[in-house]
Structures are given as structure tokens and as C-alpha cells.
C-alpha positions as CSV (number, residue, x, y, z in Angstrom):
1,X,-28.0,28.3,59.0
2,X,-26.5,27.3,55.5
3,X,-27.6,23.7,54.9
4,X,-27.0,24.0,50.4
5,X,-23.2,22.6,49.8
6,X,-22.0,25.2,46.5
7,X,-19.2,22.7,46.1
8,X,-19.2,18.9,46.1
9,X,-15.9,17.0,45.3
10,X,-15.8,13.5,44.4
11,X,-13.0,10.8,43.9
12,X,-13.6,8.8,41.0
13,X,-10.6,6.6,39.2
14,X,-9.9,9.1,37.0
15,X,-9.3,11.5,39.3
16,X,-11.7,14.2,41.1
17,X,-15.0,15.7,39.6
18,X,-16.1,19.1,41.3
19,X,-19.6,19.6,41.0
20,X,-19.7,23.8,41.5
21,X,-23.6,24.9,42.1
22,X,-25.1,27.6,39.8
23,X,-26.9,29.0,42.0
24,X,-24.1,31.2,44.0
25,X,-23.1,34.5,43.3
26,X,-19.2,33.6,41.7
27,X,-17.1,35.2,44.6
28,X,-18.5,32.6,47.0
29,X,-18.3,29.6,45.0
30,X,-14.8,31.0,44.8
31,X,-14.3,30.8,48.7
32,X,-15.8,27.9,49.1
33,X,-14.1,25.9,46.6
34,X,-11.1,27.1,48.0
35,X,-11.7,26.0,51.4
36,X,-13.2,22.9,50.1
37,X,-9.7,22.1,48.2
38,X,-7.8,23.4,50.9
39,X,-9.4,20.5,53.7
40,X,-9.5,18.0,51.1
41,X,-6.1,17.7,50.3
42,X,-5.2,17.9,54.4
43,X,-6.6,14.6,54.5
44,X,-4.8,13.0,51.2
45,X,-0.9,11.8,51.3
46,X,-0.8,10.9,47.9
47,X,1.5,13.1,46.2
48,X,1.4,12.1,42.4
49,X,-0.4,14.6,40.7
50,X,-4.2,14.6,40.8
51,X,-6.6,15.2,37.5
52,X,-9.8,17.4,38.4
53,X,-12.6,18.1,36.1
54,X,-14.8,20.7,37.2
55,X,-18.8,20.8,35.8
56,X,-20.8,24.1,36.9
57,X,-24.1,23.3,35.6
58,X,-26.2,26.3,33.9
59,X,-23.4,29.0,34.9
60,X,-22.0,30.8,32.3
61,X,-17.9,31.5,32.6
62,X,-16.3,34.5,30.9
63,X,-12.4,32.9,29.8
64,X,-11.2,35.4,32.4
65,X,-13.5,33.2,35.7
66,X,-12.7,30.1,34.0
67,X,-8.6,30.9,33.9
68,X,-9.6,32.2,37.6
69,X,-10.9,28.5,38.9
70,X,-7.8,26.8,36.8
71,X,-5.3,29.2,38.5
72,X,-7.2,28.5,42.1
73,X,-6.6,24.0,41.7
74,X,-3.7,24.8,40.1
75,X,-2.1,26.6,43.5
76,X,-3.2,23.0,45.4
77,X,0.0,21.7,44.6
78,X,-0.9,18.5,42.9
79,X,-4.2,18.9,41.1
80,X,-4.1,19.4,37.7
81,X,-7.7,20.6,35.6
82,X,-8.5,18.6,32.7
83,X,-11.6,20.1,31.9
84,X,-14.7,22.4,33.1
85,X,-18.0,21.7,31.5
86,X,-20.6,23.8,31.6
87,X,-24.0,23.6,30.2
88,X,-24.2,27.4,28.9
89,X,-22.4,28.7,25.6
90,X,-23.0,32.3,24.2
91,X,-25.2,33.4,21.0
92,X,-21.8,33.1,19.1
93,X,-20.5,29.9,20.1
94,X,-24.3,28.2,19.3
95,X,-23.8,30.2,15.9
96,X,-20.5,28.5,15.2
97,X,-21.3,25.1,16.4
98,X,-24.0,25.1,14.2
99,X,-21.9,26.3,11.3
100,X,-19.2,23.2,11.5
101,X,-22.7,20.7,12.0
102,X,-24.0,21.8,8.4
103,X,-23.3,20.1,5.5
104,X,-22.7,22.6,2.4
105,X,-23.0,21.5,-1.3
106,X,-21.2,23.1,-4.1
107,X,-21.0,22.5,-7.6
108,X,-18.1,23.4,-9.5
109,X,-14.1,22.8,-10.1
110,X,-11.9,24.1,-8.1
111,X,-8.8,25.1,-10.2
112,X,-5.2,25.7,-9.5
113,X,-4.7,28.5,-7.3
114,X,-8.1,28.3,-5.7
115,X,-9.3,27.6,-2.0
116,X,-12.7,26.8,-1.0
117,X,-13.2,26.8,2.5
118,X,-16.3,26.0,4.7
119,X,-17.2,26.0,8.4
120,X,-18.9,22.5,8.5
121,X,-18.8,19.3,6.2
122,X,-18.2,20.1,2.3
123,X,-20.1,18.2,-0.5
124,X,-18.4,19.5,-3.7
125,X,-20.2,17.9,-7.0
126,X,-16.9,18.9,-9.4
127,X,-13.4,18.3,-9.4
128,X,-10.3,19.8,-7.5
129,X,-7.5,19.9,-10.5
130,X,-3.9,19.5,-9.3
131,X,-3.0,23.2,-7.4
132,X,-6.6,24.0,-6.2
133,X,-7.5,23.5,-2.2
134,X,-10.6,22.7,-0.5
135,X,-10.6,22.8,3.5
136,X,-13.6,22.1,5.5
137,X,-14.2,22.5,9.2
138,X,-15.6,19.1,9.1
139,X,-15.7,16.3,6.5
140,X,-15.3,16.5,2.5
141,X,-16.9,14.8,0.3
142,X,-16.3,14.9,-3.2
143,X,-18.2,13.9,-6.5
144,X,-15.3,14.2,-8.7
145,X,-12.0,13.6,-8.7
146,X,-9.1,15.0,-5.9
147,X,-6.0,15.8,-7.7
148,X,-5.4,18.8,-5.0
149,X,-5.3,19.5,-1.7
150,X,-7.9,18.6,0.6
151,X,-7.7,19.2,4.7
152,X,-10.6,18.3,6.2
153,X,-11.5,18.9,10.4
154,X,-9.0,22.0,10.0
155,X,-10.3,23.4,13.5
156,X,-8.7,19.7,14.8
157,X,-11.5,17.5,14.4
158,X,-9.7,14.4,13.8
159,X,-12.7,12.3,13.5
160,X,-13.1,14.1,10.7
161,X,-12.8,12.1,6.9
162,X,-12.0,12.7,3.3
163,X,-14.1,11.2,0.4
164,X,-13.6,11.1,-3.3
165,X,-15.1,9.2,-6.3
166,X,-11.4,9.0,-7.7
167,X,-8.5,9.8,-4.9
168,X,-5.7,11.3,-6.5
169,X,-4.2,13.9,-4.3
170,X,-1.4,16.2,-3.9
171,X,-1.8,16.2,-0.2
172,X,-4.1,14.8,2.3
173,X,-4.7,17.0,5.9
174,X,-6.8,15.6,8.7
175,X,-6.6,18.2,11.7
176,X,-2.8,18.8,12.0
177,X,-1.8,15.3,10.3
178,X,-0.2,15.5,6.9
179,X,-0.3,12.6,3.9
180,X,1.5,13.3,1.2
181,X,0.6,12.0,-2.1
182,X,0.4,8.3,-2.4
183,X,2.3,6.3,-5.2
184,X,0.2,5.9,-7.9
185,X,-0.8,2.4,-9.1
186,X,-2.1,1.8,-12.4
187,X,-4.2,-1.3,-11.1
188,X,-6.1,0.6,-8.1
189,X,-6.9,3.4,-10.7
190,X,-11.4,4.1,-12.0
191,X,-12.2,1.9,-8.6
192,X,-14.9,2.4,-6.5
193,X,-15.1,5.8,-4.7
194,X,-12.1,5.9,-1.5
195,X,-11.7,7.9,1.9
196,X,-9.0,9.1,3.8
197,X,-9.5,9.0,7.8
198,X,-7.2,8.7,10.7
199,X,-6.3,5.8,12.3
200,X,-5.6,4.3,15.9
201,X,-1.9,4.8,15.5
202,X,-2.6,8.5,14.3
203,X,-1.9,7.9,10.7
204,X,-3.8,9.0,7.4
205,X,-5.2,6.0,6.0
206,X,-6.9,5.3,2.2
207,X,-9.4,2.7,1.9
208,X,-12.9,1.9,0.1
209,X,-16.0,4.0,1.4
210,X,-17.7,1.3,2.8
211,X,-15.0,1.5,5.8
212,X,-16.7,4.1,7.0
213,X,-19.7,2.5,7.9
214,X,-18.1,1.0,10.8
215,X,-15.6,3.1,11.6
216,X,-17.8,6.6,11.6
217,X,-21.4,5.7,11.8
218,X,-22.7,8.6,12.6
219,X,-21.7,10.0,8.4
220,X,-24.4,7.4,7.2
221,X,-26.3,10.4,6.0
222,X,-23.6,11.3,3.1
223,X,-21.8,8.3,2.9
224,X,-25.0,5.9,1.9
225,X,-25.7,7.8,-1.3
226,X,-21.9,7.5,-2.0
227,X,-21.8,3.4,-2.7
């Protein structure tokens, strides 16, 4: 007799979380989940539609099973899938993650007509003159002064933060928002070193670099050598 349950549901305010057990071949956590959907929703009149976020544990899902689970809520009528979480990534996706989470340093100017691009956070000890582009997968931080273009969190991190010793830029990016230069002002100009993050009402904002103590604390690391 099968006691083991390969598919829990649970109601929480959000929504439903499906807890989908690792331990089943993937054809019958298919049945059962859509059985398990199936007598669920007999017993629900609420017809607004539903949020579900699935979590399989330590089963990996190829993006064809994962499209597969989405398409079986989807045909419930009203759930919708907000996410699936699993503990599992491939050899690749560890490489990449680990990529965007390092911090590289390079010393030079980058000149008109030049891009430097990284995976992770940039630390660039030089300049980026007016036409020259620096884009970083995470945060940049520059030792010099930005008279360029810098677009920082360009995979659409937009936690992600732009720091200069001198901000002069041509254009600001932070994921897919866009700052265009700022006026200059004669009195802000040689102050102390400024950043560029996004705010609550998804603009670009510029202010001193001690902001980001409180509003990114995890950037202590680069930003406490900065001030």
C-alpha cells in the first residue's frame, strides 16, 4: 500500500505552494500532481485567479519538464505559476552564478569607442572619457572619473549600483532603466565620490556614497574603502 504523498499542496495568503517530492520517477509526480490539482480545485468556488509556486527539492528540471508542470496548472483554469524552485542547478549555471558574484579589478581608461564588459561587479582604477562604455553584470565601481556610459546589473539586477569618485556621465543604465546625463552644476563639482542606484519609485537616483550603507548593506566590502 502507498503511504509517501509525492505531492502536498498548501494554501498560504499568497496563494498555493506545491511541495513536489524528489524522490519519484517524473511521470508520476506528473499524475499525481494532476490528480491532486484536479480534486483540489472541486472543492474551491473561488474563481479569481490563483498564484502557485511549486518547490521540488533536490530534482533537477530540464526547461522542457519545467514548461511541462507550468502547462499542467496552467490547464486548471485559474492557477497561475509564479515560480518553481529547485535546489539543483547544472555545472554551467554554478559557473555563471559565480561569475556575476566576483568582483573584477582593472586599471586603465577606457577611451571613446571602447566597451568593457564583465560578468560580475567591476572595480575599474582609471577613467571612462566621454564615448567609452563600461557594463557590468553587477555593480561598477570606479576610481576615476565617469564621463561615459556606465550600465551596471545588465542581466536585470536592479539592486545593482553605480559608483564614481567624480560622476559626470553621458548616460546612466541600471538593468533596463535609463538616466540621461544630469545638468551640470558648477557648485556640486570635485565633491566627495557619488552613486547612482534605483529607487522605490523605479527611478535612477545620484547621491553621496555613504547612502549606500543603508540602502545596500551587503556592498560594505567595496564601498568602505570608497569614503
Amino acid at each position: 500500500m502507498k503511504n509517501r504523498q509525492n505531492v502536498t499542496i498548501k494554501g498560504t495568503k499568497g496563494g498555493l505552494v506545491l511541495h513536489l517530492d524528489d524522490r519519484c520517477s517524473y511521470q508520476e509526480l506528473k499524475r499525481e500532481l494532476d490528480d491532486k490539482l484536479t480534486a483540489n480545485l472541486r472543492t474551491q468556488e473561488e474563481r479569481h485567479l490563483i498564484t502557485v509556486k511549486v518547490e521540488v527539492g533536490n530534482r533537477y528540471l530540464t526547461g522542457e519538464q519545467r514548461e511541462e508542470l507550468k502547462e499542467l496548472i496552467r490547464k486548471k483554469k485559474n492557477l497561475v505559476v509564479d515560480d518553481i524552485e529547485s535546489n539543483v542547478i547544472t555545472k554551467e549555471e554554478a559557473n555563471r552564478l559565480k561569475e556575476e558574484n566576483e568582483v573584477m579589478t582593472v586599471s586603465r581608461i577606457v577611451r571613446s569607442g571602447q566597451v568593457l564588459r564583465v560578468p560580475g561587479d567591476l572595480l575599474l582604477i582609471g577613467d571612462v572619457n566621454p564615448g567609452g562604455t563600461v557594463i557590468a553584470g553587477g555593480n561598477i565601481f570606479i576610481m576615476g572619473i565617469l564621463k561615459g556610459i556606465a550600465h551596471a546589473g545588465s542581466f536585470g539586477n536592479d539592486h545593482a549600483v553605480i559608483a564614481a569618485s567624480s560622476m559626470k556621465p553621458s548616460q546612466l543604465r541600471i538593468a533596463s532603466h535609463i538616466n540621461r546625463a544630469p545638468d551640470s552644476n558648477p557648485l556640486t563639482e570635485n565633491r566627495e565620490m557619488e552613486c547612482a542606484y534605483i529607487n522605490d519609485n523605479h527611478q535612477i537616483i545620484i547621491d553621496r556614497l555613504q547612502a549606500l550603507i543603508q540602502l545596500r548593506p551587503n556592498l560594505t566590502r567595496l564601498v568602505e574603502g570608497g569614503h
